[in-house]
N, C-alpha and C positions, 0 to 999 in steps of 0.2 A: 541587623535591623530588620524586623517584621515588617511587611506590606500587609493590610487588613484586607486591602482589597481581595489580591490572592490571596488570603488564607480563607475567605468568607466563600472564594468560589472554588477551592479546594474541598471547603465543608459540603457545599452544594454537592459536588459530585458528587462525595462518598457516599452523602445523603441518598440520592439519585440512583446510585448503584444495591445501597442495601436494600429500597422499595424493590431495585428490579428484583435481585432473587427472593427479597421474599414475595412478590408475586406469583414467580419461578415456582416456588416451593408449592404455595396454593394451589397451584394448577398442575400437580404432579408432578413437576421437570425432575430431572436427577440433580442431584448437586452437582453445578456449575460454577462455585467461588473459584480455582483456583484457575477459569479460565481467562486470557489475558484478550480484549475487548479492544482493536485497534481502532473499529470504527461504530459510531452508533449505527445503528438499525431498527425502526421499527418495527414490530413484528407484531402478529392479532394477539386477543388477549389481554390489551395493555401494554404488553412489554417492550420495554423499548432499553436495548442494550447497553452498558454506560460505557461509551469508546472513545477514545484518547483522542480519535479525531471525528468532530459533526460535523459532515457535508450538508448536513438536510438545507442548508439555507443558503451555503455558498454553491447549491447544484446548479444555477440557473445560470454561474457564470460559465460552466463549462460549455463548448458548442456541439450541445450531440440534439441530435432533432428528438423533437419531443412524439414524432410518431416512427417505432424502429421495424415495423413489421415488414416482415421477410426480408430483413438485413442480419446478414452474422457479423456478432461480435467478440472481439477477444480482451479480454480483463489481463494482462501480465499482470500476477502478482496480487492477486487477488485481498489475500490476507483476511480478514471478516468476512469479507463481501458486499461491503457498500453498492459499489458499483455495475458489481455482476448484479446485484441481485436489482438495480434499478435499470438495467438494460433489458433484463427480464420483463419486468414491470412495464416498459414501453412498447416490449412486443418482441424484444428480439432472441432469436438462436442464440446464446450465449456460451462462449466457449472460459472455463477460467482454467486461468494458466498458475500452476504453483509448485513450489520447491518437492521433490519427492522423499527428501529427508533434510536436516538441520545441517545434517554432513555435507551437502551440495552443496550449501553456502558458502561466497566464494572467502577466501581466507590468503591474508598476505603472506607470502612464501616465508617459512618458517614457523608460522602460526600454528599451533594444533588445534584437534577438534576441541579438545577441554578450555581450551582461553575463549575460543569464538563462543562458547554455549557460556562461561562466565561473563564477556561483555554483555551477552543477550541478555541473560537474565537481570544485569543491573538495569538494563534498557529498556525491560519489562516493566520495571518501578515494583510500588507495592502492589500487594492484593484487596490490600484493605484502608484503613482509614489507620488503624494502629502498626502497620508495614507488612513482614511477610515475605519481603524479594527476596531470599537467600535461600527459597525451599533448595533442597538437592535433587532435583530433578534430572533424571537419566534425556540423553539425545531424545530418544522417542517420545519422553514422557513429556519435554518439553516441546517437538513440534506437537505431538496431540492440542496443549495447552494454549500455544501460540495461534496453530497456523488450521490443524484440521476440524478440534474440537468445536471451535468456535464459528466457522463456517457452515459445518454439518448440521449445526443446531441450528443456524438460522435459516440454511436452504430446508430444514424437515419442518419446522414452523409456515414457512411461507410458501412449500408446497412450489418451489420453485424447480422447473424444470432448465438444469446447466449442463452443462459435460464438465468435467475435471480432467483437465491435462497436466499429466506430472512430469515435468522438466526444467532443469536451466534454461536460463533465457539464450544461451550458447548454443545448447544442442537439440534446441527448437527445431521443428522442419513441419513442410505443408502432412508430411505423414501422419508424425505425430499428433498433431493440431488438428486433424481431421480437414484440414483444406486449409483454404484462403478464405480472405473476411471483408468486409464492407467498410467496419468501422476497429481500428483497435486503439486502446486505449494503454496508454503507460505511465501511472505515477510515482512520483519518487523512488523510480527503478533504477535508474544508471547510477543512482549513488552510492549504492551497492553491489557495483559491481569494478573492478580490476582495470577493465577492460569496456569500457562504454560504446567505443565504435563497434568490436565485437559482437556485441549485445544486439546493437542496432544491424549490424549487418545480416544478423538470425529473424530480425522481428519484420523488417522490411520489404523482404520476397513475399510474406505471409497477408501483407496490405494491397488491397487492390483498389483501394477508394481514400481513405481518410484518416490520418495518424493523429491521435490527441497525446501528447504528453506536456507533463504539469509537475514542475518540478521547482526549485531555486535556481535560479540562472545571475551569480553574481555578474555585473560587470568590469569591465577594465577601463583605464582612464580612455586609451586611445580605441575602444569599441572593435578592437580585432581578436580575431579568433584565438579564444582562451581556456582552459582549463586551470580550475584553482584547485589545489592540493588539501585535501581536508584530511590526511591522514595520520597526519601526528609523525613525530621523529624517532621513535620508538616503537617496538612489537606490541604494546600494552594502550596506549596512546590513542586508537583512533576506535569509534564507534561501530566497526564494519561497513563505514564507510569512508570513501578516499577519494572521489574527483567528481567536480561541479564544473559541467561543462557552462561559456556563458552564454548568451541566447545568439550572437555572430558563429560561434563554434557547433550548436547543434545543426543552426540554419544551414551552414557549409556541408555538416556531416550527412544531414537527410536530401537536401540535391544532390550531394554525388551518389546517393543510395537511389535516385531516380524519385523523386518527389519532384513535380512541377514548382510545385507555387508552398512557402511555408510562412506564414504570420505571425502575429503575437495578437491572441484576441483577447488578451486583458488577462485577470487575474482572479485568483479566490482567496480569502484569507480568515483569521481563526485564532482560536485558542484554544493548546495544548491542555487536555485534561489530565489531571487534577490541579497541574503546576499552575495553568494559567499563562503560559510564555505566549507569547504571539508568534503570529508566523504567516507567513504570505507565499506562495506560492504563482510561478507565471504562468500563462496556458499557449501552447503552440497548437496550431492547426498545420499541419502535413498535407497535402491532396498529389496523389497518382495523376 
């Protein structure tokens, strides 16, 4: 059975999406269709990117001060660049943190590289309004598509000055990162990754002021520290992603990482484009 609703703001999107490149195209860009748009961006010109997820309105909920000068910031996982590029905007030294290849991505023991690049790409969704997700795209061709293309376009538009750091969130360090930071930010990182205390044990020496991360944090009945299994029971089964820590389990994990004081200062929430699914998100404040 059809829902009209979503399917009228599935049309929207596509809508939305095909004004963007042919804006694109007007203004001389290179063809851009087959890049995959995680988050909207505005960008001069008109253009405003069609991304699977719009922060523009739920920003307000995050807690990042609205003046960031002479604070550095670190984006884990940057992905489009929503958020690097609005940390930018407020003032700050922005440091974005990202996979150095598709191959990095972590993958459950037995997995090869060709199954994790086939989840991806169905993850991807379509290109277009009449589909498209099954192009054959090589590893590289698809982080270009995903993860570099799509950023590089919008940092050379917005004229945005970031650094690029290319690593796991594992084998992160103050080196690599060019220092320590004021403010970092991590969303829906851990749920992509094996290993989440790990994660957090690499990200945490690197904070010297203020950890935001904004993720799903299901609960348990009795509110004790938990982790929910999201990985399927099968090699084929799960999304490249496998554990949802709940909000008693991150708060435990970022105290004993040396976090003073850690809260829940409410939430953001949305809908996934084109599908239309809902989805809510919690936000933790961390402080050294």
């Amino acid at each position: 059975m059809t829902n009209p609703a979503l399917e009228q703001q599935a049309e929207m999107f596509w809508r939305d999406a095909e004004a963007f490149y042919r804006r694109a195209e007007a203004l001389g860009v290179p063809d851009i269709r087959n890049y995959y748009w995680y988050h909207t961006v505005e960008l001069p010109g008109g253009l405003v990117t069609p991304g699977q997820y719009d922060f523009r309105e739920s920003i307000a909920a995050f807690p990042f001060p609205a003046d960031l000068r002479g604070k550095r910031v670190l984006d884990v996982g940057s992905a489009t660049g929503f958020f690097a590029f609005e940390f930018a905007r407020r003032g700050a030294e922005v440091t974005s943190l990202e996979l150095p290849s598709l191959e990095a991505l972590d993958r459950f023991p037995g997995q090869d590289v060709a199954q994790s690049l086939d989840k991806i790409r169905k993850m991807m969704g379509p290109r277009s309004a009449g589909g498209g997700s099954d192009a054959p795209y090589t590893a590289e061709e698809m982080y270009f598509y995903l993860l570099e293309g799509p950023f590089e376009f919008c940092r050379k538009q917005l004229g945005a000055k970031i650094r690029r750091c290319y690593s796991t969130v594992y084998e992160l360090t103050e080196a690599k990162a060019g220092g320590t930071f004021d403010l970092v930010f991590m969303g829906d990182i851990l749920l992509h990754t094996l290993n989440p205390m790990a994660a957090l044990c690499a990200v945490a020496p690197l904070c010297r002021g203020t950890l935001v991360l904004s993720q799903r944090m299901p609960e348990t009945a009795d509110g004790e520290p938990a982790m929910l299994w999201v990985g399927g029971d099968s090699l084929g089964s799960d999304e490249v992603s496998w554990w949802l820590p709940n909000q008693s389990c991150l708060v435990a994990m970022l105290k004993k990482l040396g976090f003073r004081s850690v809260v829940n200062t409410g939430s953001h929430s949305g809908v996934l484009r084109p599908s239309g699914f809902p989805y809510t998100r919690a936000i933790l404040r961390a402080e050294k």
